[in-house]
C-alpha positions in Angstrom: 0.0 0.0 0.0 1.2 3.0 -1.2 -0.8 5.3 0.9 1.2 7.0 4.0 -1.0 9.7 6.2 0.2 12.3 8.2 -0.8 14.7 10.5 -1.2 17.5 7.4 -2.9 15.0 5.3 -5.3 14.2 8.2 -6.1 17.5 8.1 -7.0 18.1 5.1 -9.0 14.4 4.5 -11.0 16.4 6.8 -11.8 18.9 4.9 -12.9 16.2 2.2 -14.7 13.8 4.4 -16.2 15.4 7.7 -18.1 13.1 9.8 -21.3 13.8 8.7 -20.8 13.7 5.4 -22.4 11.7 3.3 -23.2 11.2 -1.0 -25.9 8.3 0.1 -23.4 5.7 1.1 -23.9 6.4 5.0 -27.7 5.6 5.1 -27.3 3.2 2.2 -24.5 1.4 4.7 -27.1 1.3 7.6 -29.4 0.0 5.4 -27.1 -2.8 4.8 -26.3 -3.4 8.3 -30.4 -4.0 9.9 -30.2 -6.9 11.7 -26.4 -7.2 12.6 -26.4 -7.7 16.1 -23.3 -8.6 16.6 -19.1 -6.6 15.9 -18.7 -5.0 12.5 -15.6 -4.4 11.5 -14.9 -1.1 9.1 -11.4 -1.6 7.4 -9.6 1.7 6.6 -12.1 3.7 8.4 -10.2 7.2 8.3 -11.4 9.7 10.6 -14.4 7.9 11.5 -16.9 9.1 8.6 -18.8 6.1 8.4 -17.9 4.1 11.5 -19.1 7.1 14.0 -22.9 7.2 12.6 -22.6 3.2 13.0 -21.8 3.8 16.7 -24.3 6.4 16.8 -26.9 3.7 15.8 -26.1 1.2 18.2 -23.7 -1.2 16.2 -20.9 -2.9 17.9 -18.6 -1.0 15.2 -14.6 -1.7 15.5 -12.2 0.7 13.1 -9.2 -0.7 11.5 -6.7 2.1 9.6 -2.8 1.6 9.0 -2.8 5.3 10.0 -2.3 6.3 13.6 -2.8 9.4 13.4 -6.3 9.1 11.6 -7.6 6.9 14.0 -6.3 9.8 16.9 -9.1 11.6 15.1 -11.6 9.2 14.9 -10.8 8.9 18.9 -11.2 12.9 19.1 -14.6 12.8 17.8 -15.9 9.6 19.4 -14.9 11.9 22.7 -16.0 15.0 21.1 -19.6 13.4 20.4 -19.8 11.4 23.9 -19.7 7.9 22.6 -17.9 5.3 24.3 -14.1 4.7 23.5 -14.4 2.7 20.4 -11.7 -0.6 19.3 -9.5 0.8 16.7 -7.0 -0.9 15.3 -4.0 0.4 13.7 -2.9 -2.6 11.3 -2.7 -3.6 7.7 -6.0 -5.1 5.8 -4.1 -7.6 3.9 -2.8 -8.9 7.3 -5.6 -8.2 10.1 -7.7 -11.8 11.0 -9.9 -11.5 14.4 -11.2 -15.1 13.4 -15.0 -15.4 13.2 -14.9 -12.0 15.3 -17.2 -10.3 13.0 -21.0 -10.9 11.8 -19.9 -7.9 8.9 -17.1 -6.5 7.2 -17.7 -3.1 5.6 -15.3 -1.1 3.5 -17.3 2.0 1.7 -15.9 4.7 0.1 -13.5 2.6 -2.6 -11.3 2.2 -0.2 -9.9 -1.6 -1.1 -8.7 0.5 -4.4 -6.2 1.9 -2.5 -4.6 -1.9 -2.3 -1.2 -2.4 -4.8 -2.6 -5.3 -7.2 -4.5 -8.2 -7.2 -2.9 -10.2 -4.9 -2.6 -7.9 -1.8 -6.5 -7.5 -2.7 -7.0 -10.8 -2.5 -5.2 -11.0 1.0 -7.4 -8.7 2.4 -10.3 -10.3 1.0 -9.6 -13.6 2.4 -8.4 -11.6 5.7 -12.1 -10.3 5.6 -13.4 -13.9 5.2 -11.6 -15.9 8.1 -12.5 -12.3 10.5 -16.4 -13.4 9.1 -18.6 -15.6 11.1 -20.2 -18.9 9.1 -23.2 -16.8 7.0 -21.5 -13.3 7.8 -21.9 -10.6 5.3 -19.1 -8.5 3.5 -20.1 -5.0 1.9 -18.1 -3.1 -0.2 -17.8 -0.3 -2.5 -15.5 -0.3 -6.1 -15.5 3.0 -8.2 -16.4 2.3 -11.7 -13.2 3.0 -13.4 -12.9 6.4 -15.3 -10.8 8.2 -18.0 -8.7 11.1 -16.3 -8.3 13.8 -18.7 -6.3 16.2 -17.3 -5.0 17.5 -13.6 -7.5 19.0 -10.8 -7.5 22.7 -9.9 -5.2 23.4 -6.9 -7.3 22.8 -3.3 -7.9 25.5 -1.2 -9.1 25.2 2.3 -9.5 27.5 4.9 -9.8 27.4 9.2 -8.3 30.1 10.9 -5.4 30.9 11.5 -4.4 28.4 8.5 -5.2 27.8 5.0 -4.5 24.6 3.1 -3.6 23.8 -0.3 -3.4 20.5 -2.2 -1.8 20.1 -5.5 -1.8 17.5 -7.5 1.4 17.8 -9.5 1.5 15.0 -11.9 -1.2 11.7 -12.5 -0.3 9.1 -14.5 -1.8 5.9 -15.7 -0.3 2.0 -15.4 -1.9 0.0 -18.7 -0.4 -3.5 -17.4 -1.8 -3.2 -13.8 -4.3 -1.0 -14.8 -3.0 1.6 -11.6 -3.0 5.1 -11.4 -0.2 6.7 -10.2 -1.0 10.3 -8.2 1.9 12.6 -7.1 0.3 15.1 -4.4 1.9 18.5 -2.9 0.3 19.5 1.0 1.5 22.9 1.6 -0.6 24.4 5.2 0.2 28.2 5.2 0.0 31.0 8.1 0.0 34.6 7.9 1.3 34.1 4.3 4.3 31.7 5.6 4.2 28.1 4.7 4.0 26.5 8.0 5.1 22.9 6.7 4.8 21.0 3.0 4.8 17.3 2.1 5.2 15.5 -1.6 2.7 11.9 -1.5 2.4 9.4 -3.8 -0.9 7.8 -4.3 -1.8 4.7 -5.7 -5.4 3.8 -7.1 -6.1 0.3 -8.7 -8.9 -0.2 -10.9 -11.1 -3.0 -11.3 -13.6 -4.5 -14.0 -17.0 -6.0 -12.7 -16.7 -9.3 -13.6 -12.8 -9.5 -12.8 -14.3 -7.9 -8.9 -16.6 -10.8 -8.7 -13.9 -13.3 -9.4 -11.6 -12.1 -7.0 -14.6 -12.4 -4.4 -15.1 -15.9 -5.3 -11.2 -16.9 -5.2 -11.3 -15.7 -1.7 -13.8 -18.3 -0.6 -17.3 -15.8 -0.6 -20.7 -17.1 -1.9 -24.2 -15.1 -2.7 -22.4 -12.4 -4.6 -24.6 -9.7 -5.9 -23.6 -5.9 -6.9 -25.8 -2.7 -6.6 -24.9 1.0 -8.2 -24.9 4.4 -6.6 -26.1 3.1 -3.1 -29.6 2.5 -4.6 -30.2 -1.4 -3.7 -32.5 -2.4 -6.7 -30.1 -0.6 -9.1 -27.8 -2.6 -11.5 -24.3 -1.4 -12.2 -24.4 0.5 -15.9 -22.3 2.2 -18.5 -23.2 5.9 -16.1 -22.6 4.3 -12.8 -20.3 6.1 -10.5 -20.0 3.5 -7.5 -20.7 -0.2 -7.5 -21.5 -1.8 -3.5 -20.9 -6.1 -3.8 -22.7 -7.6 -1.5 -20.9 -11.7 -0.5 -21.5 -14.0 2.7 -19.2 -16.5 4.2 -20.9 -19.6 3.5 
C-alpha cells in the first residue's frame, strides 16, 4: 500500500470527508447493516466518517486504519460526540484476522482500491473472510473505473489561522496493472508563511465488474450480488459512479 497519512494529510481528508458527510453511502450502509447484532468491522475507516454514525446507531462498530494518526481523530470525535471509546486498530487489511470476530465486514468509500494489485486485494479479501462468522456478510464499494483527462485545480481550504492547499502535481496511468499513479503537494500556510509542505504518492487500482466478482469468489465468498450508486434495486451501468458487492461466508 502506497498510501502513507500524516498529520497535514489528516487534516485536510478532513476537509474532504467530515463526519457527517455523506453522498448516500452512510444511510445506504445502515441500510445494509439492519439486523447485525453482533461486531462490524470497518477496514480503513479514516477519521471515523462512516464508522461514528454506525456507533451512533447502536452497532458494535470496531475501526481498522494503518494510520495512527487518523484513528487519533476518529478517537477525538468519538470523545467529542460522547460515545464510548471505540476498538480501533492500527494494522494492515491484507494482514488483520480476528477469526469469526465479526457478523460484517464493511469497507465504503472505494477504499480496497487503495490496495497495490490483485494479490494484496485478495489477501485482504480472504483476511475479511476468516474475521467473518459462518453466513457473515461483507459489503463493499469499487468506483467504476474512469478516464482522467487532465490535472484537478489546486485545493484550497481555509480554518483560521491556517489555509491549506493541495496540488496534484503530476497523474499518470499503469496500462499493465491498470494503476493510477498520483503525485500530491500538502502545503498548510499561516499569515502568508508556509507553515510545513509534504510531496505523497498515491496509488489507485482499478477494477472490472466481472474480474471484482472473481476475486470475491477466489477468496472463498458465496451469494455475490452488486448494486450502483447506493440505490439497492439498481444494476451497475455504462453511467454508474460507485458499484456496492454484496458476498457472505458460507
Amino acid at each position: 500500500m502506497s498510501w502513507a497519512y500524516s498529520d497535514l494529510v489528516a487534516e485536510v481528508y478532513e476537509f474532504h470527508l467530515p463526519i457527517g458527510y455523506s453522498n448516500g453511502d452512510v444511510e445506504y450502509y445502515l441500510r445494509a447493516l439492519n439486523g447485525i447484532t453482533g461486531r462490524v468491522l470497518e477496514p480503513a475507516c479514516g477519521t471515523g466518517r462512516v464508522l461514528i454514525p454506525l456507533l451512533e446507531a447502536g452497532h458494535r462498530a470496531e475501526g481498522l486504519d494503518h494510520s495512527p494518526e487518523m484513528l487519533d481523530v476518529c478517537r477525538k470525535y468519538c470523545r467529542e460526540r460522547g460515545l464510548p471509546e471505540p476498538a480501533l486498530h492500527a494494522a494492515d487489511m491484507t494482514t488483520f484476522v480476528r477469526p469469526g470476530a465479526y457478523e460484517a465486514v464493511v469497507v465504503p468509500a472505494g477504499s480496497i482500491r487503495n490496495l497495490d494489485g490483485r494479490e494484496p486485494t485478495l489477501r485482504a479479501l480472504r483476511s475479511f473472510h476468516r474475521s467473518l462468522v459462518p453466513g457473515g456478510r461483507l459489503v463493499l464499494d469499487v468506483a467504476a473505473p474512469r478516464m482522467v483527462t487532465g490535472l484537478p485545480p489546486v485545493e484550497i481550504h481555509q480554518r483560521e489561522p491556517y489555509v491549506w492547499t493541495v496540488q496534484t502535481i503530476r497523474y499518470d496511468y499503469d496500462p499493465v496493472v491498470n494503476r493510477t499513479t498520483q503525485f500530491l503537494r500538502y502545503e498548510k500556510w499561516r499569515d502568508g508563511e508556509q507553515v510545513v509542505t509534504e510531496l505523497h504518492r498515491f496509488h489507485l487500482q482499478h477494477w472490472g465488474l466481472e474480474e471484482f466478482e472473481e476475486l470475491l469468489t477466489e477468496a472463498g465468498f458465496t451469494d455475490i450480488r452488486v448494486s450502483a450508486d447506493y440505490q439497492e434495486d439498481v444494476r451497475p451501468g455504462p453511467d454508474s459512479g460507485d458499484w456496492t458487492f454484496h458476498a457472505v461466508r458460507p
